[in-house]
PDB file of N, CA, C and O in Angstrom:
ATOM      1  N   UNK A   1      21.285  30.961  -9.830  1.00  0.00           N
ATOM      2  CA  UNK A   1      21.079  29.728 -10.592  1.00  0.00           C
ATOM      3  C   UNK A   1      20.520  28.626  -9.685  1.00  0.00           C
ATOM      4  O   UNK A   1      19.535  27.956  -9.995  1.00  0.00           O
ATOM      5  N   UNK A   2      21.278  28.463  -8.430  1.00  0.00           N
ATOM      6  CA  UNK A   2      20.380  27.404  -7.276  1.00  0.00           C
ATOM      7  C   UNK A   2      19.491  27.808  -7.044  1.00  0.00           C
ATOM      8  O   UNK A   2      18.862  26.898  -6.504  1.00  0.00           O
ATOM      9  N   UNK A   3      18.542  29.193  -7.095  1.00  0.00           N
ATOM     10  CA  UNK A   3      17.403  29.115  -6.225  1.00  0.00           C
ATOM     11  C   UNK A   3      16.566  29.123  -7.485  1.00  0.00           C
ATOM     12  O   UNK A   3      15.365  29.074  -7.220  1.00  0.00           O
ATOM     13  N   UNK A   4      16.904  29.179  -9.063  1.00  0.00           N
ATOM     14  CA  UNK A   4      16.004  28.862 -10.119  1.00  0.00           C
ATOM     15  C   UNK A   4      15.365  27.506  -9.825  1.00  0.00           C
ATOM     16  O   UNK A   4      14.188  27.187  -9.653  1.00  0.00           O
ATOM     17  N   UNK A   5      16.850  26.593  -9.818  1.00  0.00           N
ATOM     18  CA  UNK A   5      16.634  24.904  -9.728  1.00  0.00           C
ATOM     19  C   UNK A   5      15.948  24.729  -8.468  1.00  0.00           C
ATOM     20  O   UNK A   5      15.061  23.884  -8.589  1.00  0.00           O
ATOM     21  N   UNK A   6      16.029  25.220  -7.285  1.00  0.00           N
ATOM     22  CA  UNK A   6      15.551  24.969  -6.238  1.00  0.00           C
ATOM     23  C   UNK A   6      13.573  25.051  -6.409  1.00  0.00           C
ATOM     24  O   UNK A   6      12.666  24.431  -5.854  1.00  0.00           O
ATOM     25  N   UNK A   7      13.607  26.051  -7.370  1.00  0.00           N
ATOM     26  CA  UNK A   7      11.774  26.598  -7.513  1.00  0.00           C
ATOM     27  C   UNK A   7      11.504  25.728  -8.602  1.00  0.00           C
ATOM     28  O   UNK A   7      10.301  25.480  -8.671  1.00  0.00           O
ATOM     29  N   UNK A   8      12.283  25.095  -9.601  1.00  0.00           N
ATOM     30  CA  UNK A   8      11.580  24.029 -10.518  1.00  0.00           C
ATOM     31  C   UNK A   8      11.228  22.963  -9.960  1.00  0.00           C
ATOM     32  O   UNK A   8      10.245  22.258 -10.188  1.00  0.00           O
ATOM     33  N   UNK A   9      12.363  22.803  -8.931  1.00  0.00           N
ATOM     34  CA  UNK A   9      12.061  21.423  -8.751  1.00  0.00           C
ATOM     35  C   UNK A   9      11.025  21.186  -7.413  1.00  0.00           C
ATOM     36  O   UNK A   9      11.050  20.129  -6.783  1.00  0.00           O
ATOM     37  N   UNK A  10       9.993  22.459  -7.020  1.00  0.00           N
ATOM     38  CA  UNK A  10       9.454  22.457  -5.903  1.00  0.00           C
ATOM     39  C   UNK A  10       8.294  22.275  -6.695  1.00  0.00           C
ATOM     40  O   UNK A  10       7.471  21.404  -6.412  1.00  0.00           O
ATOM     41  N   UNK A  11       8.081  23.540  -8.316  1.00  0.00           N
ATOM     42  CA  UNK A  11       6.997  23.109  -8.927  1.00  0.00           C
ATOM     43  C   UNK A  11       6.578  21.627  -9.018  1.00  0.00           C
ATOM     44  O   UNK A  11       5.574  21.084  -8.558  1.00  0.00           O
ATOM     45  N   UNK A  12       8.273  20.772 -10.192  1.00  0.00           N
ATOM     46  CA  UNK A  12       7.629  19.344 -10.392  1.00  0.00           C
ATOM     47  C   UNK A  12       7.396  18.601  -8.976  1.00  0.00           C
ATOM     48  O   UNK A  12       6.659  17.619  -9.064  1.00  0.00           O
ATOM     49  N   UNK A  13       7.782  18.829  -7.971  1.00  0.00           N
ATOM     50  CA  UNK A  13       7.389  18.149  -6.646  1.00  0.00           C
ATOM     51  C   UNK A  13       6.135  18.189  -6.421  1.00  0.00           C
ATOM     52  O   UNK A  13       5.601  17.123  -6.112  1.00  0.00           O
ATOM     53  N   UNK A  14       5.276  19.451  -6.512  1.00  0.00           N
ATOM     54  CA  UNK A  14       4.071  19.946  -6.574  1.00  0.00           C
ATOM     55  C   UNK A  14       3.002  19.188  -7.526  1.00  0.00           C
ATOM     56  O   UNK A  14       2.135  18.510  -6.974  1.00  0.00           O
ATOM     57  N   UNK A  15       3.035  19.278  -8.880  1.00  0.00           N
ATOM     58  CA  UNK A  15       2.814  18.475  -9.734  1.00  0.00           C
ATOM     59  C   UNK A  15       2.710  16.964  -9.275  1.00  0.00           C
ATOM     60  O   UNK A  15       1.615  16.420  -9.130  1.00  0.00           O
ATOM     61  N   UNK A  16       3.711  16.425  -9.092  1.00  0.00           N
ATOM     62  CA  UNK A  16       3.609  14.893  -8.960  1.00  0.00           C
ATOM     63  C   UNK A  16       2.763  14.654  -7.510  1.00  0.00           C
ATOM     64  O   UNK A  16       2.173  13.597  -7.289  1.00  0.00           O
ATOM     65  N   UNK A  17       2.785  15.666  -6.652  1.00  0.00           N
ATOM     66  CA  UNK A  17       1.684  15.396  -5.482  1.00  0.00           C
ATOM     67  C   UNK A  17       0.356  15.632  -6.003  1.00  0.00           C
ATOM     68  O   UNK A  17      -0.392  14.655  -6.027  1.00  0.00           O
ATOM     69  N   UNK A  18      -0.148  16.914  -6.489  1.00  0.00           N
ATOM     70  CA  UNK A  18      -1.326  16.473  -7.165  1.00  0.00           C
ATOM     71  C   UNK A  18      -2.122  15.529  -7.910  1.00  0.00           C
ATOM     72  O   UNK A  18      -3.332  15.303  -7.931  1.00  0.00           O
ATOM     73  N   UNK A  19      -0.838  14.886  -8.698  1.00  0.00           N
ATOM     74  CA  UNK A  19      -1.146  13.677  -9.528  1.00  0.00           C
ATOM     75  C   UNK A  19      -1.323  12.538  -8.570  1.00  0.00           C
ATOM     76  O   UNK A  19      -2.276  11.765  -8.668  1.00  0.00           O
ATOM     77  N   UNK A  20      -0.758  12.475  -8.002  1.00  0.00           N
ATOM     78  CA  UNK A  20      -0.812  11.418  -6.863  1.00  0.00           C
ATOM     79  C   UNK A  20      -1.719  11.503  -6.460  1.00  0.00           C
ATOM     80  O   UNK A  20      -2.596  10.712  -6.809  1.00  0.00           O
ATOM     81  N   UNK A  21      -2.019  12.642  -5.384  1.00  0.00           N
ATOM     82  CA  UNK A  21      -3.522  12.724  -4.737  1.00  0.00           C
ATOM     83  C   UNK A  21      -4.821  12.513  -5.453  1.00  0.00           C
ATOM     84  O   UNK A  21      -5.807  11.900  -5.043  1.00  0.00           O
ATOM     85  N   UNK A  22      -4.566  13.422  -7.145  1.00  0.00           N
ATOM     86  CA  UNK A  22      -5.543  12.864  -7.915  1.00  0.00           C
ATOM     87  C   UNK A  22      -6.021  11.507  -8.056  1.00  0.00           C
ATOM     88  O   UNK A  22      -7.218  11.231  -8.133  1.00  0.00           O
ATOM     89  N   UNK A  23      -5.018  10.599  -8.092  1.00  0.00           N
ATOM     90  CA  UNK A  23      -5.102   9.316  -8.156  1.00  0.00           C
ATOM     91  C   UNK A  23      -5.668   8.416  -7.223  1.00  0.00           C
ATOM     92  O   UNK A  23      -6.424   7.472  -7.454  1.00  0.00           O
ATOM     93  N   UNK A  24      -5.155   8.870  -5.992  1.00  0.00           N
ATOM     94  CA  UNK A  24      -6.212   8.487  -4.632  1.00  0.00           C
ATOM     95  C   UNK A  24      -7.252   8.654  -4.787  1.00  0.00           C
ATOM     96  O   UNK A  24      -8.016   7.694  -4.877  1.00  0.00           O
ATOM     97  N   UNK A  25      -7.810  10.281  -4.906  1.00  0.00           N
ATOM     98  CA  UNK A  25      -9.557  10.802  -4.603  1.00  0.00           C
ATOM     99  C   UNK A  25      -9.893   9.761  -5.847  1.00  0.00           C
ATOM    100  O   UNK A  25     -10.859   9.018  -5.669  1.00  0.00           O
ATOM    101  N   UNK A  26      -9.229   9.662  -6.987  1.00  0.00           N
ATOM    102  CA  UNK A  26     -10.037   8.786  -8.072  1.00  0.00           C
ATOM    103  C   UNK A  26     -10.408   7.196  -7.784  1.00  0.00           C
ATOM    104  O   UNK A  26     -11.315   6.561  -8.322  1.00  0.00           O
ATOM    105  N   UNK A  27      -9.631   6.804  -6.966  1.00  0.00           N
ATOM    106  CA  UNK A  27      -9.393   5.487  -6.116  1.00  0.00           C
ATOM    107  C   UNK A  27     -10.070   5.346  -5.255  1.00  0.00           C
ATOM    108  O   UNK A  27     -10.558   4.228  -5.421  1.00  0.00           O
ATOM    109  N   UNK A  28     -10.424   5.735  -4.446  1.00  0.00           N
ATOM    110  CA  UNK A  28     -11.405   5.940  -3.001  1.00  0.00           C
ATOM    111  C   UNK A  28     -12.704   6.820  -3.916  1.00  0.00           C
ATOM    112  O   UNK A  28     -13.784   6.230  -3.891  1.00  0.00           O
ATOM    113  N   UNK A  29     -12.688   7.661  -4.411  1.00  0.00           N
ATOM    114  CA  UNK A  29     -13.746   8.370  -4.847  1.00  0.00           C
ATOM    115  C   UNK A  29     -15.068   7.505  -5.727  1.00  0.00           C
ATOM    116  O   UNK A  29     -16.266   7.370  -5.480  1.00  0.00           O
ATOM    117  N   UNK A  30     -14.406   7.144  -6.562  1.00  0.00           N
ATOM    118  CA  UNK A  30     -14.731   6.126  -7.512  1.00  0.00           C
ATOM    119  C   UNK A  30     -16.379   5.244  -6.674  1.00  0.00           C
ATOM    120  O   UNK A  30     -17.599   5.390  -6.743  1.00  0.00           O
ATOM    121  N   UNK A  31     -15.550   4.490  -6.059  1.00  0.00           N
ATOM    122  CA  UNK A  31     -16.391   3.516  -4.990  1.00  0.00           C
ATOM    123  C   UNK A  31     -17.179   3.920  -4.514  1.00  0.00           C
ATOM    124  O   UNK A  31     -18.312   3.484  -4.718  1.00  0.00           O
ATOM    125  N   UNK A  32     -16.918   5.026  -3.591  1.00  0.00           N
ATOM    126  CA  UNK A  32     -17.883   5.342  -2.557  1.00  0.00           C
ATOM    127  C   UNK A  32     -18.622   6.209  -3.236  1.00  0.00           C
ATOM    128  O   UNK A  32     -19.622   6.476  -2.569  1.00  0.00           O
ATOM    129  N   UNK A  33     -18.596   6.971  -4.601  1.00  0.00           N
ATOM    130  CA  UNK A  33     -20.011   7.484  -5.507  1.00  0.00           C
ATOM    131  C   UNK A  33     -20.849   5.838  -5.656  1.00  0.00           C
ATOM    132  O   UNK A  33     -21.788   5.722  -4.868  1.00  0.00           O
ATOM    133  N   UNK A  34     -20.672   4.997  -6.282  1.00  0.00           N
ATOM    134  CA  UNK A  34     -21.453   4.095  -6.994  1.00  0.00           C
ATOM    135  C   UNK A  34     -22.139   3.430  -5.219  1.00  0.00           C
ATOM    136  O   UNK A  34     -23.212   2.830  -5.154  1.00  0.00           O
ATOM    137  N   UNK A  35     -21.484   3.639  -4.290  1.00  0.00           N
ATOM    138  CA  UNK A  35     -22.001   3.145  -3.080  1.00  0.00           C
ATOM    139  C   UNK A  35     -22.977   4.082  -2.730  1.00  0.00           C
ATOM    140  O   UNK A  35     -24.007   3.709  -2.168  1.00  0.00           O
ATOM    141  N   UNK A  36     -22.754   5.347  -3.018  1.00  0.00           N
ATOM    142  CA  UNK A  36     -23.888   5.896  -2.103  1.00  0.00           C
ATOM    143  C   UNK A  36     -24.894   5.891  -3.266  1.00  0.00           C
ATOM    144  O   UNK A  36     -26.065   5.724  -2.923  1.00  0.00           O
ATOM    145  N   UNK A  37     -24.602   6.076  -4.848  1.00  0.00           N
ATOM    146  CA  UNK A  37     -25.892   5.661  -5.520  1.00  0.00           C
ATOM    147  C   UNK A  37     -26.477   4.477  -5.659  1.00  0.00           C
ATOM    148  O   UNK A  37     -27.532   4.400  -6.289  1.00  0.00           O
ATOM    149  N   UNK A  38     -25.943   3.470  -5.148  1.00  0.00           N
ATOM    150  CA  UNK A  38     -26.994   2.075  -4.851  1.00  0.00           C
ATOM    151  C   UNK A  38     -27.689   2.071  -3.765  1.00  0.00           C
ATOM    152  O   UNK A  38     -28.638   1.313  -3.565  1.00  0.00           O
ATOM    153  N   UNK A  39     -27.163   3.135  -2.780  1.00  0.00           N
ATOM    154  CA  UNK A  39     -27.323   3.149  -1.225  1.00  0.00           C
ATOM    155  C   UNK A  39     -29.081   4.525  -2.052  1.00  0.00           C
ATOM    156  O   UNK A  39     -30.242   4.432  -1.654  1.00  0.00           O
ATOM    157  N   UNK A  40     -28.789   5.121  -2.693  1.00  0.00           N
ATOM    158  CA  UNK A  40     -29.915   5.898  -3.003  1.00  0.00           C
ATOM    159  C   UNK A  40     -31.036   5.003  -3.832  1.00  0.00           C
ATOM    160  O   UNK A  40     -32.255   5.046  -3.669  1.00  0.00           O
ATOM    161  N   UNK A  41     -30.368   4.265  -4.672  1.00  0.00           N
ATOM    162  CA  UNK A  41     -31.858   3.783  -5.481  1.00  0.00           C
ATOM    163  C   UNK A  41     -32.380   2.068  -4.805  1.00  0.00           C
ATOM    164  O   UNK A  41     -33.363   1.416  -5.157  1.00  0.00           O
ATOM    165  N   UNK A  42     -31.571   1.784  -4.002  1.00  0.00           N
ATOM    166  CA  UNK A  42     -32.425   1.069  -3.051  1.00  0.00           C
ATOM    167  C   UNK A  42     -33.337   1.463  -1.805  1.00  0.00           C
ATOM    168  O   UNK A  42     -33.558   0.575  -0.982  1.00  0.00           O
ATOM    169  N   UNK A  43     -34.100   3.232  -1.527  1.00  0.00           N
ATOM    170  CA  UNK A  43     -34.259   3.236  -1.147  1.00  0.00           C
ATOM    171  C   UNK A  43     -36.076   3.094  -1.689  1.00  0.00           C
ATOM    172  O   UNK A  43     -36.972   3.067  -0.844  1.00  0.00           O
TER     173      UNK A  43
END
């Protein structure tokens, strides 16, 4: 029964880091696309 709970709760640990990280690359990502396409059509 502990090592069931032990593997759910590694999944939702898992989960909420992806979401997280998702949230970064979308945060930082975001920007630096529209930067390098101004950085392209000003050339």
């Amino acid at each position: 029964m502990d090592k069931h709970v032990e593997a759910t709760n590694e999944e939702w640990m898992d989960e909420e880091m992806i979401e997280c990280l998702l949230k970064i690359v979308v945060f930082f990502g975001i920007p630096y696309f529209l930067y390098i396409l101004i950085q392209f059509f000003q050339i």
